[in-house]
N, C-alpha and C positions, 0 to 999 in steps of 0.2 A: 491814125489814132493809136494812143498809146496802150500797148497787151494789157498794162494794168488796170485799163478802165474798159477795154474790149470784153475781157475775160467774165468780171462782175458782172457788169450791163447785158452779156448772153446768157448769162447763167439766172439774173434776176426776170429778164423777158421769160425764160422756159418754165421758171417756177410759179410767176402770175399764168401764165397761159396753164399747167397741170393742173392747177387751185383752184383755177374757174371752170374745166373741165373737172376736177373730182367734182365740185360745189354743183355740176348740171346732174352729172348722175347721181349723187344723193338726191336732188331734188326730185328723180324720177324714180328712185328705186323705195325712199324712204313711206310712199300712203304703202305702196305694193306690200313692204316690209311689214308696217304697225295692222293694215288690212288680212295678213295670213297669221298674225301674233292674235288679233282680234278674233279669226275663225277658229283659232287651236282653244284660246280662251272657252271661247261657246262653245265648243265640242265637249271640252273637258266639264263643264256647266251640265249640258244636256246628260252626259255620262254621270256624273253624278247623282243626277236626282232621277235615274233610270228612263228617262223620256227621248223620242225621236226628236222630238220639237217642241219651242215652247211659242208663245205671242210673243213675247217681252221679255228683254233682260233689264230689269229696273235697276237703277244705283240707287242702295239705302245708306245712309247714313254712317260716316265711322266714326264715334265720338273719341276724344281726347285719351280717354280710360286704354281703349280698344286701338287705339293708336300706338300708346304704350307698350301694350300686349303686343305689338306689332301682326296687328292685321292693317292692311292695307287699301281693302275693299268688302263692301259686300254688294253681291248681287241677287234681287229676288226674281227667283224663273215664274214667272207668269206665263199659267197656263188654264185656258176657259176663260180666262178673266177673273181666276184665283193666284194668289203665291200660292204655288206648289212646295216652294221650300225655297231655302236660301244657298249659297254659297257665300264661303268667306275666301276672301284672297290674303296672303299673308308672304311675310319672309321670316326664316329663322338663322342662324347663324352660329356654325359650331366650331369655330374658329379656322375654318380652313375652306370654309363652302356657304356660300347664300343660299339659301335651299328658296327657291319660290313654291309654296304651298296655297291648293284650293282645297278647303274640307266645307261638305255636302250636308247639311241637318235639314231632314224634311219630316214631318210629323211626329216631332221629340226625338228623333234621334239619329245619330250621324250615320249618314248617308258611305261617305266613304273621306279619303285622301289621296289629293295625286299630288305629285310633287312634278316640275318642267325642269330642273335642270337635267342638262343632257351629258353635263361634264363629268357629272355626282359618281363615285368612287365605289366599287364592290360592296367594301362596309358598311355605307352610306344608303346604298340601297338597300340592304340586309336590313337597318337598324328602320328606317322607313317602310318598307315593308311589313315588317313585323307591327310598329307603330297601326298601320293601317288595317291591318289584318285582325288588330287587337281590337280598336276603336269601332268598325264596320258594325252597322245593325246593333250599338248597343244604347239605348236611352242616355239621355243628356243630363239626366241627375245621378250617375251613377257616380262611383269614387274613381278619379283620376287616375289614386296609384294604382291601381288593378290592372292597366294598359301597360303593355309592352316590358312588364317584370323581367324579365328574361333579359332585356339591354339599356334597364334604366341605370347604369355605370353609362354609356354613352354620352357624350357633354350635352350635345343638342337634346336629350331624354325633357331635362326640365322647363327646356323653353318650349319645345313641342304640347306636355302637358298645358305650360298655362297658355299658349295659344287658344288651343283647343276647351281649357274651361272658360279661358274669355269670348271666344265664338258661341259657347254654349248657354253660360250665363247672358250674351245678348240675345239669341234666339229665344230663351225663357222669358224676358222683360218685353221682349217686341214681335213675338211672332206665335205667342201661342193663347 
């Protein structure tokens, strides 16, 4: 047989053969993967609304508005067989980083913020920090720009803010 067609024909046998072996090991590694992403979630859940354990993590609703706002989830911690509070899941974007954000509002007001990216940059957590630091323990009617003065020059500053008034404004309509 001819090298020109020996050469292809081994090299395309090798490549089906590694493609079906990667395709087995994602299929075993990816529940294991979304199952440890799922226990980080609920940790970071339980952490928030200060509790060792809840019943239930219920998915509420993320209407169009809140979509917008770019929250991406909310989850209510059911505990006794009350919402204890909520969590919103969200992403923000400050041109250089997705920040994936869960902030915590349990009896009017916000519980806390964490953010999961692990990649996220000195600044970045400086400027998150502070956000978080700002916002912790304080009523969900209160004025926006009051939070994290100190580095609201930061890009992500404004999207953070209306995150966080559209998680708050839905917790007023549906959770109190």
């Amino acid at each position: 047989m001819n090298k020109f067609v020996k050469l292809p024909l081994f090299l395309g046998v090798c490549g089906a053969i590694c493609a079906g072996v990667l395709g087995i090991v994602n299929g075993i590694t990816a529940p294991i993967i979304e199952k440890r992403l799922e226990n980080e979630r609920n940790a970071n859940y339980l952490e928030l609304m200060g509790v060792d354990a809840a019943d239930e993590f219920k998915d509420g609703t993320v209407s169009d508005d809140l979509k917008g706002k770019n929250v991406t989830g909310i989850k209510e911690i059911v505990v006794g067989g009350e919402v204890l509070g909520v969590v919103y899941d969200g992403t923000v974007a400050d041109g250089f980083t997705t920040w994936t954000l869960q902030l915590g509002i349990k009896e009017g007001s916000f519980t806390g913020l964490k953010y999961t990216n692990s990649e996220a940059d000195a600044i970045g957590k400086t400027h998150f920090d502070a956000f978080a630091s700002d916002l912790a323990g304080k009523s969900i009617d209160f004025s926006m720009s009051d939070v994290a003065s100190g580095v609201s020059s930061m890009s992500t500053n404004p999207a953070l803010r209306t995150f966080a008034s559209a998680c708050a404004a839905d917790f007023a309509a549906n959770y109190q």
